[in-house]
C-alpha positions in Angstrom: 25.0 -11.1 -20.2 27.1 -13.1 -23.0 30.5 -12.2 -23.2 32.3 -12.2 -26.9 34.8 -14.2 -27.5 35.8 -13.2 -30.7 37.6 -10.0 -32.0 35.3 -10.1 -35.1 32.9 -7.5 -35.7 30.0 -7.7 -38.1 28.0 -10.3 -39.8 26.8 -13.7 -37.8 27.9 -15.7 -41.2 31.2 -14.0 -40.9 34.1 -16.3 -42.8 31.9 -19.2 -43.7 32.3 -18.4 -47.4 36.0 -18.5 -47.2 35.3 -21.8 -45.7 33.0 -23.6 -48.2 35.5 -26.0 -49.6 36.8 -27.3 -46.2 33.5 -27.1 -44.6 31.7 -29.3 -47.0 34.8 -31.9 -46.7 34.4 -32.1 -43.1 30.8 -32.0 -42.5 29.8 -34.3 -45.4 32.5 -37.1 -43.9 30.2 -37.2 -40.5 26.8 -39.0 -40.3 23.8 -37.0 -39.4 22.6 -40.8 -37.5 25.9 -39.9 -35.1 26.0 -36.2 -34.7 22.2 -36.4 -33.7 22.3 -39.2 -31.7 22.2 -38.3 -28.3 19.0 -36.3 -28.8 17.4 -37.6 -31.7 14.8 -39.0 -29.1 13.4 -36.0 -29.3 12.7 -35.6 -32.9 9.1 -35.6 -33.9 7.8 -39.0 -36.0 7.6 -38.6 -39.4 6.0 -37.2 -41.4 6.7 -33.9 -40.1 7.2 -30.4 -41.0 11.2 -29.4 -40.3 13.0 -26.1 -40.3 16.3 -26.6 -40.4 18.4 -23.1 -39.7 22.0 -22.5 -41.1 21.0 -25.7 -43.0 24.8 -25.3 -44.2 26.2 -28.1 -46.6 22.2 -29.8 -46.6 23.7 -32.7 -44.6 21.1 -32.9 -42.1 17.9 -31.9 -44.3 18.5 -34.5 -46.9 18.8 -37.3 -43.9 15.6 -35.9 -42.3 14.1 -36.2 -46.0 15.5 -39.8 -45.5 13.4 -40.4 -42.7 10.3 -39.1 -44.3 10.0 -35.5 -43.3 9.3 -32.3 -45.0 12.5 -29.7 -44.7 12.7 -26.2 -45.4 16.3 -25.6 -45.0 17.7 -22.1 -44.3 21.1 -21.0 -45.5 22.0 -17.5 -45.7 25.5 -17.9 -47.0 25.5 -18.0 -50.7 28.4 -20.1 -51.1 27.2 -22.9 -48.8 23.7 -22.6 -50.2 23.8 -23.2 -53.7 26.8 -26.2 -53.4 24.0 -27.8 -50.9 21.6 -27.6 -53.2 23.2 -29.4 -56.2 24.6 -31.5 -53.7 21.6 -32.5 -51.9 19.0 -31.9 -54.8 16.2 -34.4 -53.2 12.3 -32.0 -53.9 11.5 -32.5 -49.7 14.3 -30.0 -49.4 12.9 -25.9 -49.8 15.8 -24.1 -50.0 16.0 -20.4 -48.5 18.3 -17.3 -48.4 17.5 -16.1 -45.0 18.8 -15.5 -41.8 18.2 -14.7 -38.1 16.7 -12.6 -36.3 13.8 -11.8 -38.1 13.6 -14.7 -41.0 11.2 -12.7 -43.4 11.2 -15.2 -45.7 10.6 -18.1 -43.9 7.8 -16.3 -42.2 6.4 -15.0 -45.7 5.3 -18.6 -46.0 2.6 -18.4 -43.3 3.3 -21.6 -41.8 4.5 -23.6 -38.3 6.9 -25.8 -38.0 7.3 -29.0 -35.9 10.5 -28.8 -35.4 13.5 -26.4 -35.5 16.8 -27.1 -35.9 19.8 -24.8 -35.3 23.4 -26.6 -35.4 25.8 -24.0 -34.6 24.1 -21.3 -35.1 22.8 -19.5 -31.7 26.5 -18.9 -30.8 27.0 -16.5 -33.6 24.0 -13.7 -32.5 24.6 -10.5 -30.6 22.3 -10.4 -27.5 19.8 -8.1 -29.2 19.8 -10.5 -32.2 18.8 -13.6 -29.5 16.1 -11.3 -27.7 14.4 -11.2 -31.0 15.6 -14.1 -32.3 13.8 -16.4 -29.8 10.6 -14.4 -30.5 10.6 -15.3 -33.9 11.4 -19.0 -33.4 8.8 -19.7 -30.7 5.9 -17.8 -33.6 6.9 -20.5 -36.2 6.8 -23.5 -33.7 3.7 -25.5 -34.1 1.8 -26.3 -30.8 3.7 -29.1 -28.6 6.8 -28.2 -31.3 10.1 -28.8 -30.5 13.3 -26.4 -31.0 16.5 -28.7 -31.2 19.9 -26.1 -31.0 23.2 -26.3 -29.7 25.9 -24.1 -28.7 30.0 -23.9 -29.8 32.3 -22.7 -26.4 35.7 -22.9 -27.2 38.6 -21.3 -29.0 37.0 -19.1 -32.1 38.0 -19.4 -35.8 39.9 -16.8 -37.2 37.6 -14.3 -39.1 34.5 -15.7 -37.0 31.9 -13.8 -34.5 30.8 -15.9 -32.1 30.0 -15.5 -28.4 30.2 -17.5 -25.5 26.6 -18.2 -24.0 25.4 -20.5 -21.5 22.8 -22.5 -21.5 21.0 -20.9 -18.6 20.9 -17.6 -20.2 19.0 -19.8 -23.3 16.5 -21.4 -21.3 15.5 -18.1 -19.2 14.7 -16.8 -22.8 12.9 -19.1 -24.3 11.0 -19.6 -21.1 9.4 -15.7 -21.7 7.9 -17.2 -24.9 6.4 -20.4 -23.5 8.9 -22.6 -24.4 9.9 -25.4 -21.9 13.4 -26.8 -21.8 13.3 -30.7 -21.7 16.8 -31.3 -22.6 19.9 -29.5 -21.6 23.3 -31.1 -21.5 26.8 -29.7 -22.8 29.9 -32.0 -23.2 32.9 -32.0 -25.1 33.3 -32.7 -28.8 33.7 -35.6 -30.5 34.7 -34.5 -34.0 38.7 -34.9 -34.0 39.7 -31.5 -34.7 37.6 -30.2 -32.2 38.6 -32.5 -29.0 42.4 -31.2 -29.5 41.2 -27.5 -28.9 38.9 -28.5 -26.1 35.5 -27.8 -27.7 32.3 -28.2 -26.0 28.9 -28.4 -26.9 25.6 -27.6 -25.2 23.0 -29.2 -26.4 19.1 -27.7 -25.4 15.7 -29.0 -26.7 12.7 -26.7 -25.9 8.8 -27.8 -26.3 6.3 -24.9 -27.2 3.4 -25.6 -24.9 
């Protein structure tokens, strides 16, 4: 059982909005080639089909376009979603308004991805939102696809809902849908602002068999 860490109730994309401006200056001044690093070993070889979730400022989906790969980046937050987009205009992107659990939209499009990438994004579901959540993500995972996520644990921003989850509980659920866990790791931030409130990561990759 997770345990919330935040007094915030409501929406998973609770106070990214009031954040656009300072969010877009801080993840735009980081490389995808360094954030990615330590697991990018794990990322299929182009050219390959990408769903990138919580694709915030398009960072990541233009350098995966970079690299030859096809991304249909999700963003549910309208303020983050269409500054990406004139930001990061490059036609391998598909921009989406949708979000987790259910992703109706990005199912609507009746195909599987090789890859899944969620960046911050598991942290902010309720329980029942991960039960089905998973559920969804191991139906759009092509055979022998891989789902790349990590996890936030540390102090919560003010007007945020997050909650604090271990990467046990992750695995044991994605294991119910066939998905095997080949990479599971959590270590403390390097981003500057984080290391001086003790943030750490978990980082998990997950094959569909």
């Amino acid at each position: 059982m997770s345990r919330s860490i935040s007094p915030i109730e409501g929406s998973s994309t609770a106070g990214y909005a009031n954040e656009a401006d300072d969010l877009f200056e801080r993840y735009e001044a980081r490389r995808s080639a360094d954030v990615h690093k330590p697991w990018s070993h794990f990322f299929p070889a182009s050219p390959a089909r990408i769903l990138d979730i919580g694709a915030g400022t398009g960072r990541d989906a233009a350098w995966f376009t970079s690299l030859g790969h096809h991304v249909t980046a999700v963003e549910p937050v309208d303020e983050m979603r269409t500054r990406a987009q004139k930001l990061h205009p490059e036609p391998e992107i598909t921009w989406l308004k949708d979000i987790l659990p259910d992703l109706p939209d990005v199912r609507a499009l009746n195909q599987t991805f090789d890859m899944i990438l969620m960046h911050a994004v598991w942290m902010h579901l309720t329980e029942p939102e991960r039960t089905s959540g998973m559920a969804t993500l191991a139906s759009l995972l092509a055979s022998g696809g891989r789902i790349v996520m990590s996890q936030r644990h540390g102090p919560v921003p003010k007007g945020r809902r997050m909650f604090e989850i271990g990467g046990e509980e992750t695995i044991s659920l994605a294991a119910q849908h066939g998905l095997k866990c080949l990479y599971n790791i959590r270590t403390g931030s390097t981003a500057a602002e984080n290391m001086a409130l003790r943030i750490e990561w978990t980082r998990l990759v997950f094959e569909k068999n």
